[in-house]
Structure formats: structure tokens, C-alpha cells
C-alpha positions in Angstrom: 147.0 -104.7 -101.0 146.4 -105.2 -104.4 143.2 -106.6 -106.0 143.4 -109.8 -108.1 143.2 -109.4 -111.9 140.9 -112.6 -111.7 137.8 -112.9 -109.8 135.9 -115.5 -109.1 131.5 -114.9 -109.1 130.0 -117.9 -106.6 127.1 -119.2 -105.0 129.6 -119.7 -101.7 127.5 -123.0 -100.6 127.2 -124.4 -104.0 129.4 -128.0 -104.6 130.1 -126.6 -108.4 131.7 -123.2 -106.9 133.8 -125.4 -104.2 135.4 -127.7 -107.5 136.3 -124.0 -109.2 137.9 -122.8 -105.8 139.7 -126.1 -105.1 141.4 -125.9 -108.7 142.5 -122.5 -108.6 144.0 -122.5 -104.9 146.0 -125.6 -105.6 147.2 -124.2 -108.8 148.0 -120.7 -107.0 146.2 -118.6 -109.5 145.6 -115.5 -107.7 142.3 -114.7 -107.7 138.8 -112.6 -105.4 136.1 -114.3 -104.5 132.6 -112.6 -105.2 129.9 -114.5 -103.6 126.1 -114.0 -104.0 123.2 -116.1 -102.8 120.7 -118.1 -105.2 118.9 -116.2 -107.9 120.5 -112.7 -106.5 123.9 -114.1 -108.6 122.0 -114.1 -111.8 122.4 -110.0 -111.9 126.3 -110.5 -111.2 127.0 -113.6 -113.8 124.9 -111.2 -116.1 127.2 -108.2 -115.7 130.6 -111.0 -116.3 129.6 -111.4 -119.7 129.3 -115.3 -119.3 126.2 -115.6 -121.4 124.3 -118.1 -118.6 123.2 -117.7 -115.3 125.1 -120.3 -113.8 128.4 -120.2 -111.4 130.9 -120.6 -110.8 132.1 -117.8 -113.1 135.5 -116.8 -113.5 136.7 -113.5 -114.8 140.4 -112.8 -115.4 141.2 -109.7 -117.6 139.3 -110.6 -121.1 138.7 -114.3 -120.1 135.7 -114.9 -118.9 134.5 -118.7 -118.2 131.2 -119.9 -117.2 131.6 -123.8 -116.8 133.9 -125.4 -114.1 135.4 -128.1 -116.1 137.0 -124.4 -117.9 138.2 -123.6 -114.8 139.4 -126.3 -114.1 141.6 -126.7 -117.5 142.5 -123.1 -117.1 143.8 -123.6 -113.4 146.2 -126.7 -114.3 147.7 -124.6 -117.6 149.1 -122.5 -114.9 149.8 -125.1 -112.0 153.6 -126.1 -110.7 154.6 -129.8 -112.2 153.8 -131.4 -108.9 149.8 -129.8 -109.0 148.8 -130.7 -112.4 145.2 -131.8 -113.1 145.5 -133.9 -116.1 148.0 -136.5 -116.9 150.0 -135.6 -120.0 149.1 -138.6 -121.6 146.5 -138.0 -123.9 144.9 -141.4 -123.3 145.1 -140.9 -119.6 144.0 -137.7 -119.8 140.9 -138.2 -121.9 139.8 -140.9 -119.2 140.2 -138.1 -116.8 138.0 -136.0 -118.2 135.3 -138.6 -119.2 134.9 -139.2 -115.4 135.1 -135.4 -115.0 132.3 -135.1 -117.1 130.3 -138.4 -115.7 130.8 -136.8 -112.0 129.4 -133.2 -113.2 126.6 -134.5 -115.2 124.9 -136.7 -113.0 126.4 -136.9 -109.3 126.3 -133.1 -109.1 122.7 -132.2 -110.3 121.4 -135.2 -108.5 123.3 -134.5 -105.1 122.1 -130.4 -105.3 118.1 -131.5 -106.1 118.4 -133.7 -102.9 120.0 -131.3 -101.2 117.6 -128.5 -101.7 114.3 -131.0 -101.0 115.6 -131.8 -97.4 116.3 -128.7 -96.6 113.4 -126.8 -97.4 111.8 -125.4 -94.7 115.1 -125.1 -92.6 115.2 -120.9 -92.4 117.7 -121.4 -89.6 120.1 -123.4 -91.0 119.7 -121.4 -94.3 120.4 -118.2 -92.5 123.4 -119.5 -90.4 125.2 -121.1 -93.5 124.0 -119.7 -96.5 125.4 -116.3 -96.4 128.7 -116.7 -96.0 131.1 -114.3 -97.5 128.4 -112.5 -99.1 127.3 -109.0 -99.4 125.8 -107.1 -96.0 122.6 -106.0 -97.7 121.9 -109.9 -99.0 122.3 -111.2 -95.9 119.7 -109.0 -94.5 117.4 -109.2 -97.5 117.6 -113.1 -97.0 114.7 -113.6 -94.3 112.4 -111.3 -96.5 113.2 -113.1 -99.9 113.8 -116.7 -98.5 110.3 -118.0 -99.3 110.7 -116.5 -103.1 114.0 -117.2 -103.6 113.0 -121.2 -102.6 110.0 -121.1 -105.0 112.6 -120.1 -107.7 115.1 -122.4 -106.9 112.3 -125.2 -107.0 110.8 -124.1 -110.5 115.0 -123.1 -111.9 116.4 -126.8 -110.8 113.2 -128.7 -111.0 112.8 -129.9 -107.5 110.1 -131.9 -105.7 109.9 -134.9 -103.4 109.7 -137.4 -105.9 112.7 -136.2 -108.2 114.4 -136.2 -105.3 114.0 -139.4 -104.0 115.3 -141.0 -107.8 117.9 -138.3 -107.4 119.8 -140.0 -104.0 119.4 -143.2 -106.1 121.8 -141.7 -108.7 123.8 -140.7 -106.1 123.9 -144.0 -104.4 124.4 -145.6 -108.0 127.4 -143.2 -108.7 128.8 -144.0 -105.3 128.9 -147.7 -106.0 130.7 -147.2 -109.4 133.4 -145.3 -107.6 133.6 -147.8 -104.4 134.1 -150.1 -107.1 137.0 -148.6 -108.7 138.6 -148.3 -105.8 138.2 -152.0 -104.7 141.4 -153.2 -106.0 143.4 -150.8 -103.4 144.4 -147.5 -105.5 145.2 -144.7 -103.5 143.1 -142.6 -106.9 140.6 -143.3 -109.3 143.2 -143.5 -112.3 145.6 -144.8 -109.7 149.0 -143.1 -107.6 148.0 -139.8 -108.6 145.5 -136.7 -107.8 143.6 -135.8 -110.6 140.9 -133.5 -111.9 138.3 -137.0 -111.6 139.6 -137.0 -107.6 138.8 -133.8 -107.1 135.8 -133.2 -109.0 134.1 -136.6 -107.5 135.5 -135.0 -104.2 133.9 -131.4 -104.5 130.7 -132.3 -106.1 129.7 -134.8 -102.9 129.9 -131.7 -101.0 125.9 -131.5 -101.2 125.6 -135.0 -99.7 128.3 -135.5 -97.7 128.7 -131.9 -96.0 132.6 -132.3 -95.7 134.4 -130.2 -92.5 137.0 -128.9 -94.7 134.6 -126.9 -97.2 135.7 -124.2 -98.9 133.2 -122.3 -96.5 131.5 -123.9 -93.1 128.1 -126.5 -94.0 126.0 -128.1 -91.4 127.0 -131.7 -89.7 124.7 -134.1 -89.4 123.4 -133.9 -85.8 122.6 -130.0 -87.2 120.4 -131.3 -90.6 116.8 -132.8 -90.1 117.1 -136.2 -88.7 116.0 -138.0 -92.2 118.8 -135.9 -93.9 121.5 -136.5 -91.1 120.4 -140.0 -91.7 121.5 -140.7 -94.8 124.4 -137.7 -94.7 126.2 -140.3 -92.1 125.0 -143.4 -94.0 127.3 -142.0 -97.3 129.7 -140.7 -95.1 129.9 -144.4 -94.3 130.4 -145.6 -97.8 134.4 -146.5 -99.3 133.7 -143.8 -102.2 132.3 -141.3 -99.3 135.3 -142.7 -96.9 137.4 -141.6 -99.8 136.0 -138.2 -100.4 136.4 -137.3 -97.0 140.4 -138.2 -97.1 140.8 -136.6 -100.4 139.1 -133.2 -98.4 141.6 -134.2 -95.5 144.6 -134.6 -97.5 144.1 -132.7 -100.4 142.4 -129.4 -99.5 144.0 -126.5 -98.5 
């Protein structure tokens, strides 16, 4: 079989990664997966050429983009009518992308620093879900590095129990704003359509909400420490979690 001319560097758990690889399949760009755990994908994003040392990164011939909202654009220039992202309304479309932004900039670093506090300490959990889809020789290497690797990911994405604790209060905050938006009945945030806001708000709850139908599998609550399941089944309980869960039922493929 072929290889793909585009390929696709991820952190397979990370919420940012699952909005790049929710784009892409429903535009049907073509594309391989590469996934690396934390810190270890630094070496890979490095050899891409994206300039960071973030993911997801996507390389397709002499394009190389390091930020999803790029991957994003770049997957609805080449998705059917029927898939597109962005309204063609300028106006409409600008909207889009202002909640786009919103939704990356706050719900998804917020949702990740929680994420990572409440799960330190789990080496089982890590092990059984972390390493998915990624190289032989890192999933072996994991147990050695994990205590490292968590003291990097702590210092990298400024983590600690009280930054957490105002980060699920964004979190919660960014779920009322979309619960209210969606008071008035719309099936969408703009409305009767999909959009890049649906599915970016959709992906990026991923670290909060641990969806079923995840790009790759993530624990359920009765699996996650019982403070953690806690409030994973409270949001779940939300209208703008209720909503993210559909959009993951009826939306991703």
C-alpha cells in the first residue's frame, strides 16, 4: 500500500492532536499518523521543520504546519461542499473562528493543566492509555522515564495544584458560555450547521470529558481517581458537555 504524502506528528492522547485528526478525516485528506509520547515528540516536531515543539504537526510535501487552527483551514480548503469548516460568509466565518480561537486559547490549556494534576501519580492508567499507536521502544522506555517525563511536563505546562484548581474554573466558566448559547435550542453554536467552533469546542473537552469515541481509547470515569471521575461525570452532565458528547456521537468518524 502506498504511504501518504502527508503525515501527521501527535501526542496520540493530546485534545489538540484529536481537533487536527477530526479535521483531516472528515475532509478525507489522506494522511499517516506518527505518534510520540510527551517530551519524546519534541525530537520528531524538531526534525518536521515546524520551528516549535508543539503538536499536532502536519507535514504534507513542502507544507509544514505547526498550529491546529492551520490544520484546520488547510483540511476544509480540500473538504467536499457538504464537509466544509467555515461558512463562506465572511462575517459568519470570522465569528467561527473567533470562537475557534476563544475555545483553543483558554478551554484547551485549562482542560490539559487539570488533566495532568489529577492524574499524576496514576502509572497504570498512564501505561494502559498513553501509549497508544506509538513506537515499540517508547512504550517500553515509558516506566523508566515516567517520573522525568512528569517533572517536565509539570515545569513545560506550568502545573501544580493550585493552577489547577483556577484552571477547572475556566473550564466550568467556558462551559456555561457555551450552555448558554445553546439555550435558545440550536442544533450548533452558529446555528443548523457543523462548524470548525463545533468541532474545536468538541475535541478540546476531550481532557475533561474523556469522550468514548476518541480518536484513540481514554479512561471512563469509574477507571480515573474518584475526585477526577467526580467531576469527569459532573461535566459530562452539563448541556455544553451533553452537547460535546452528541457532536462525538454524531459527528466523528
Amino acid at each position: 500500500m502506498p504511504r501518504s504524502d502527508c503525515t501527521l506528528i501527535t501526542i496520540p492522547i493530546s485534545h489538540f492532536c484529536e481537533k487536527a485528526r477530526w479535521a483531516l478525516d472528515r475532509a478525507g485528506v489522506d494522511y499517516e499518523e506518527r505518534a510520540h509520547l510527551q517530551v519524546i515528540h519534541w525530537l520528531a516536531v524538531k526534525r518536521a521543520g515546524s520551528g516549535g515543539r508543539t503538536v499536532p504537526v502536519l507535514v504534507c510535501g513542502d507544507v509544514v504546519l505547526s498550529d491546529s487552527a492551520d490544520i484546520l483551514a488547510f483540511a476544509d480548503a480540500r473538504a467536499p461542499a457538504d464537509k466544509r469548516l467555515y461558512p463562506g460568509d465572511a462575517e459568519q466565518a470570522a465569528a467561527v473562528r473567533a470562537l475557534e480561537r476563544d475555545f483553543d486559547e483558554r478551554l484547551g490549556p485549562h482542560g490539559r493543566r487539570w488533566m495532568y494534576e489529577h492524574m499524576r501519580g496514576q502509572r497504570k492508567l498512564v501505561k494502559q492509555y498513553a501509549p497508544t499507536g506509538v513506537p515499540t521502544w517508547q512504550r517500553l522506555g515509558l516506566p523508566i522515564a515516567y517520573g522525568t517525563v512528569a517533572k517536565i511536563i509539570d515545569r513545560h505546562l506550568d502545573i501544580d495544584a493550585a493552577k489547577a484548581a483556577l484552571s477547572i474554573g475556566e473550564v466550568r466558566a467556558t462551559f456555561d458560555e457555551v450552555g448558554q448559547r445553546l439555550q435558545d435550542g440550536r442544533r450548533y453554536l452558529m446555528g443548523d450547521r457543523f462548524t470548525a467552533a463545533d468541532l474545536t469546542f468538541s475535541a478540546l473537552t476531550a481532557a475533561v470529558l474523556m469522550p468514548p469515541q476518541y480518536g484513540v481509547p481514554l479512561p471512563q470515569p469509574d477507571e480515573l481517581p474518584a475526585a477526577m471521575g467526580a467531576v469527569v461525570r459532573e461535566l459530562r452532565g452539563h448541556p455544553a458537555g451533553a452537547y460535546a458528547l452528541r457532536m462525538f456521537r454524531e459527528q466523528r468518524r
